[in-house]
N, C-alpha and C positions, 0 to 999 in steps of 0.2 A: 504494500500500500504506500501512496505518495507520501511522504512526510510529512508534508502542509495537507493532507486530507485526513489528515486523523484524528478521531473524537478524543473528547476527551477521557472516552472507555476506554478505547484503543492504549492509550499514554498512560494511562494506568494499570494496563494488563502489562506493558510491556516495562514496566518498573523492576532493578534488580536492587531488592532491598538488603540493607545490611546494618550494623549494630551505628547507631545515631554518631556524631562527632562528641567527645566526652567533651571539650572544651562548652558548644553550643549546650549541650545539656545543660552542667553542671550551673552556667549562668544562666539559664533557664528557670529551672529549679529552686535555686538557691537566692537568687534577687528577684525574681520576679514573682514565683509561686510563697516559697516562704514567705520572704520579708512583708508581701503586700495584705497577704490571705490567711495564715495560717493564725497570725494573731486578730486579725476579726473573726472567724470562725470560730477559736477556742478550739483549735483540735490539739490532742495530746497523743503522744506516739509511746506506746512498750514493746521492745525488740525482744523475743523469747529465744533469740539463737545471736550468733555472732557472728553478723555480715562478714568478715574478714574471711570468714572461711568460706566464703561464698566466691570472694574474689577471682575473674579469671575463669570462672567455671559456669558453664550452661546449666541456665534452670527457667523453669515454668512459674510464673507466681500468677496462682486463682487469688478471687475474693468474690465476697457477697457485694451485688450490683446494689447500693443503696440508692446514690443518686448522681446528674449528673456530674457533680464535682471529683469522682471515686478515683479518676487519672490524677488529679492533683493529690490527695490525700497519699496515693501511691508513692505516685516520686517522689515525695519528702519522707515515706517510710524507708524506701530503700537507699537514700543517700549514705554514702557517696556512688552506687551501684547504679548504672545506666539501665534503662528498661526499652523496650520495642514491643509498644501496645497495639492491644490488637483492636479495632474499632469497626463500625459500622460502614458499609460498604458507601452507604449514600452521603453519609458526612463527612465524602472527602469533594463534594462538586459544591460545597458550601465555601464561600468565597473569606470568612474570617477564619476558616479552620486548614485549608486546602494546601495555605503555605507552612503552616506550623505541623503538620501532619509529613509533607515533604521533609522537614528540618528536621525532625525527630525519627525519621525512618517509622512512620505505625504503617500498619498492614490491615488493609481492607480486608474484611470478611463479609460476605452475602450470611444475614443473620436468617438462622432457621431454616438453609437450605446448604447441601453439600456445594464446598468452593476449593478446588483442586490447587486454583493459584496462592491462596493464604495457606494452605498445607507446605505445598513446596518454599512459599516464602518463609515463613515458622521453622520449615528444615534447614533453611540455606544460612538463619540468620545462628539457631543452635550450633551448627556445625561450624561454625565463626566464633562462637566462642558467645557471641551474645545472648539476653535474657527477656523473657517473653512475658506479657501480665496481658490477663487476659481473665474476663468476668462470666465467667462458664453459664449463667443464666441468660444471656444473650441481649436484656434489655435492665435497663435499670429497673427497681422495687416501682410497682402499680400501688402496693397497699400497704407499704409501709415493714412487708416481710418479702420471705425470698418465693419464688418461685423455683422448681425442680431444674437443674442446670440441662441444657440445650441435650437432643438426641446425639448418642454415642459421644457423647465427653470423655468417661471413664475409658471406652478404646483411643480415643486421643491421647489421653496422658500415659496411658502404655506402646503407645506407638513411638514417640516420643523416648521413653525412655529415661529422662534428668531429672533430678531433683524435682519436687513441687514443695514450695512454700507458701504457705496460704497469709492471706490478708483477713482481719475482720475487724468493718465498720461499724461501729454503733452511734446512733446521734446523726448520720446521715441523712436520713431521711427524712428525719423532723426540721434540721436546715433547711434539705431541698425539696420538697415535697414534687408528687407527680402532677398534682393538682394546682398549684400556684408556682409560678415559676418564681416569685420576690423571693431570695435568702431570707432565713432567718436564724440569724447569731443565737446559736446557746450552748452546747459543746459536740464536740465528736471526738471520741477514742477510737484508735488507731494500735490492733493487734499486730505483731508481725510475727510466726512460728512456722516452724516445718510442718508437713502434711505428710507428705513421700517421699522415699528414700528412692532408689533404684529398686532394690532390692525388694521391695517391698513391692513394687506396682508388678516385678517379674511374679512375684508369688501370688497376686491377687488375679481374679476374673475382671473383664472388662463392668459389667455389673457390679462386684462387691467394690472396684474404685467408684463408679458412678453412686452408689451409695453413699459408702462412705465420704465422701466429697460432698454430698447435700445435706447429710449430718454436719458434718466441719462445718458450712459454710452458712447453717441455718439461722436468722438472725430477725427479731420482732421485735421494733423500736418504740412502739409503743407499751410493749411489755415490760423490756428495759426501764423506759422511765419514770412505770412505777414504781421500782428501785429507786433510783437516780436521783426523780424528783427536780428536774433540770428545766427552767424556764427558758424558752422560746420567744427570742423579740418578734410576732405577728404583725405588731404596728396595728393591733385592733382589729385585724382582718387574717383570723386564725380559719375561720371556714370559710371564705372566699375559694369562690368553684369547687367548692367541695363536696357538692353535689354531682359533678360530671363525674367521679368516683363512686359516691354513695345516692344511687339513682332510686334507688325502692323504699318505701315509706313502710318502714317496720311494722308499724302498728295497722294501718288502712291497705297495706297491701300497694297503691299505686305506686305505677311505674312511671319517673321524669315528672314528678308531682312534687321533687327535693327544690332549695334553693338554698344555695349557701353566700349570704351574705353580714359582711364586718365577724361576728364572734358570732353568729346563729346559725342554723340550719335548721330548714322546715318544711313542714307539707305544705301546701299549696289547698290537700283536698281535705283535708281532716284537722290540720292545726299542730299535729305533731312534733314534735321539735327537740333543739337543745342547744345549748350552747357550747364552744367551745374553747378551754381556756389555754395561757402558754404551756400548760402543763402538756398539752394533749388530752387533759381529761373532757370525756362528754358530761355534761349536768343535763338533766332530762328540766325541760322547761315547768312544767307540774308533776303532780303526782298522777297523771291522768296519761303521761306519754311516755311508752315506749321507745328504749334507748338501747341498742347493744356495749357491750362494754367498751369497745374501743372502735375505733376505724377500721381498724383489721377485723375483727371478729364481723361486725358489717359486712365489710366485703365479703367477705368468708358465708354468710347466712346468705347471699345475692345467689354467690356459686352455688348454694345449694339448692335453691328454687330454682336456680336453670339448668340446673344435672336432672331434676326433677322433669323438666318443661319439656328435654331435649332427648328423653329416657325411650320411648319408642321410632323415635324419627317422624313422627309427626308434627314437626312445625315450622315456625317461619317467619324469618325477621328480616323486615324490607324498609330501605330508607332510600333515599334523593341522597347520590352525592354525586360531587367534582372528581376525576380523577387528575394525579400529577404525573408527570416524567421526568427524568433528570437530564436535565440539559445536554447538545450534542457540543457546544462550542462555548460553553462560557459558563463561568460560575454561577450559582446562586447567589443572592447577594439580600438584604437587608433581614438575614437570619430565615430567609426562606428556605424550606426544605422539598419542597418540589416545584416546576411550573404545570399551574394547571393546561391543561389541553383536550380536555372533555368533561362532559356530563353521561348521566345516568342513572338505572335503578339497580341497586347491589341487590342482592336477597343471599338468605343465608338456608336451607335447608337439609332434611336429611339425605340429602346425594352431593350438598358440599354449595360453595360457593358459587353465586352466578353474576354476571355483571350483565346487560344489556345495553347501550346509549351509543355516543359517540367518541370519536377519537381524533384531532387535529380536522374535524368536519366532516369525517366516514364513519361511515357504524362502524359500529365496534363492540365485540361483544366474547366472553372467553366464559367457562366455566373451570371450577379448582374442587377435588373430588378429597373426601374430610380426612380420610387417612394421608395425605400430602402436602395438610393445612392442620400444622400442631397449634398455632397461634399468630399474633401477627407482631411486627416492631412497630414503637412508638416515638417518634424524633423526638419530642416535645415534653405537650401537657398531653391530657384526655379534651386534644381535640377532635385529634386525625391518628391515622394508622397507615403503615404498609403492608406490603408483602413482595416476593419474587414472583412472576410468572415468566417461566422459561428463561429465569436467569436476568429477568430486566425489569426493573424499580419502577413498582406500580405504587400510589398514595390516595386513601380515600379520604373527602372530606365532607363529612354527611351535615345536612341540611339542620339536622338536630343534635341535641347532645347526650347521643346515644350510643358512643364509642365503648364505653365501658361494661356494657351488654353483648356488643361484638366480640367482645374478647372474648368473656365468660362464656357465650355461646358455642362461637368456635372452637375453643379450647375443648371440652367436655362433650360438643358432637366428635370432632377427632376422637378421643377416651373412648366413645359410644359402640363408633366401628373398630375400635382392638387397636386403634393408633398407636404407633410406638413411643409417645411422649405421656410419661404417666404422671395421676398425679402425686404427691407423698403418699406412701401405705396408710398414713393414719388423718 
């Protein structure tokens, strides 16, 4: 192919990645990330081994996806040790991230679907000596806890072969929520411990590491800080959009009947409600409403009425959205994550995913069958979602705010038909 005719997929396929320049890192790092972040966030770091012995030698480092800050949180855990992240395929054609992502050597992954070139780049960069961090659940926390880490992980890190030392975030989440993208100052601790030996991953099954790895890495920040007991600067506006999360009215049953505005959250059809304080704590507005104990636990009670909903293959969830594509010649630009270029009606049912509408002015229309749709990535907030189809960055953006139902749905129709993406035993 001409040189001047190449997408900007094209120049990123044909990328030969390798361990970052330690000089650009470590000023990275160390004046930028530290000095500006680390002391308004309140993050604190405990190292349970001794980097030094790490020096010089390839290894894997997992962690629980809290939120998106968990790259910074990282590379101040493992200084003075350079890292080569592994990150989202489609936030590299975003135009504030696309040169910093170049500078650091990260490696694209197509999330939730197999990607041959982040494998062999991940080989090229170990066998160099260099170190790989990488957040095996494949999207930051939706609800505040982990989700089950991406299909065949555990045959990854035995493929592989080096060291795995794990990260664990606590206090992430409640910083950065998935729901409000404002920070909110209050603390985060920063584990840093071995997980895998070599030795260790040769003697286990591809399964007993993927377990054990979603044990290690399991982590509920809302539970936490009923320990903790650590206040949250909200600025007043603690359940803001915290509703496009918790869409179902506990107590009246309606769906998208939530509003979450300044410190409240409520129904719309019945009055139900509560507040929410920097604690994280919900208060039930009276004695007459219905409150689950945490956010999590919420969320948690949602997915169970749609495992319920979704349990014979009879149903069906249909919204109006915009689809996006990632651009063939030019970045993204004012923190956009796709450009829109059609419309349509998405539906979700039991034979899997359907899209019908248009595309650049043609119809356009594909279907995605549920054993090959474990769930979807999220750039953002719960506004929008993606997926791969046939390897190429499709972005829905529904008419409503009804994303958080999509997941739920999808997720647990996949589970329905014996999908290979399960969810925790318990």
């Amino acid at each position: 192919m001409n040189k001047e005719n190449r997408t900007l997929q094209h120049k990123l396929a044909a990328r030969q990645l390798h361990k970052p320049s330690n000089l650009i890192y470590q000023v990275l790092v160390r004046v930028v990330v530290k000095l500006f972040l680390m002391k308004k966030l309140n993050v604190h770091f405990t190292r349970n081994i001794d980097l030094k012995e790490y020096k010089g030698k390839p290894f894997i480092l997992v962690s629980n996806h809290a939120s998106r800050l968990d790259y910074i949180y990282a590379s101040v855990a493992l200084l003075p040790l350079t890292l080569n992240y592994v990150a989202g395929y489609n936030e590299f054609f975003r135009s504030h991230l696309a040169f910093l992502f170049r500078l650091v050597q990260t490696v694209p992954k197509k999330n939730f679907v197999s990607d041959i070139y982040a494998v062999k780049s991940i080989r090229r960069i170990l066998d160099g000596g260099g170190r790989i961090a990488l957040f095996p659940e494949g999207m930051s926390s939706i609800s505040g806890s982990n989700q089950p880490s991406a299909i065949a992980t555990g045959k990854f890190l035995k493929y592989f072969g080096v060291p795995v030392l794990q990260l664990k975030i606590k206090g992430g989440y409640l910083t950065s929520t998935k729901y409000c993208l404002e920070d909110r100052p209050g603390k985060v601790e920063v584990e840093v411990s071995e997980l895998f030996t070599p030795e260790q991953l040769v003697s286990m099954s591809n399964d007993e590491v993927q377990e054990a790895l979603d044990v290690a890495i399991h982590h509920d920040d809302f539970e936490w800080n009923k320990e903790m007991r650590i206040a949250f600067d909200g600025r007043d506006e603690m359940a803001k959009n915290l509703h496009t999360l918790l869409y179902r009215c506990p107590k009246c049953g309606g769906e998208f009947t939530m509003r979450g505005v300044g410190n409240v959250i409520s129904c719309s059809a019945c009055g139900n409600g509560a507040t929410l304080d920097e604690y994280y704590d919900l208060t039930p507005m009276d004695e007459g409403c219905v409150i689950p104990e945490t956010p999590r636990v919420w969320y948690d009670q949602q997915r169970e009425e749609v495992r319920r909903w979704v349990r014979d293959g009879d149903f069906e969830l249909r919204e109006r959205v915009q689809i996006g594509t990632l651009p063939k010649d030019r970045y993204l630009k004012e923190q956009k994550t796709s450009e829109i270029v059609g419309e349509g009606d998405l539906i979700l049912n039991g034979e899997g995913l359907h899209f019908t509408g248009t595309k650049g002015g043609d119809p356009y229309s594909f279907s995605i069958k549920p054993e090959n749709l474990p769930t979807y990535g999220m750039c953002t907030d719960v506004t929008r979602f993606y997926t791969f189809l046939d390897g190429e960055f499709i972005e829905f953006y529904p008419e409503n705010e009804t994303v958080a139902k999509w997941f739920l749905a999808t997720e647990e129709n996949h589970r329905r038909v014996g999908g290979l993406w399960k969810d925790f035993p318990n």
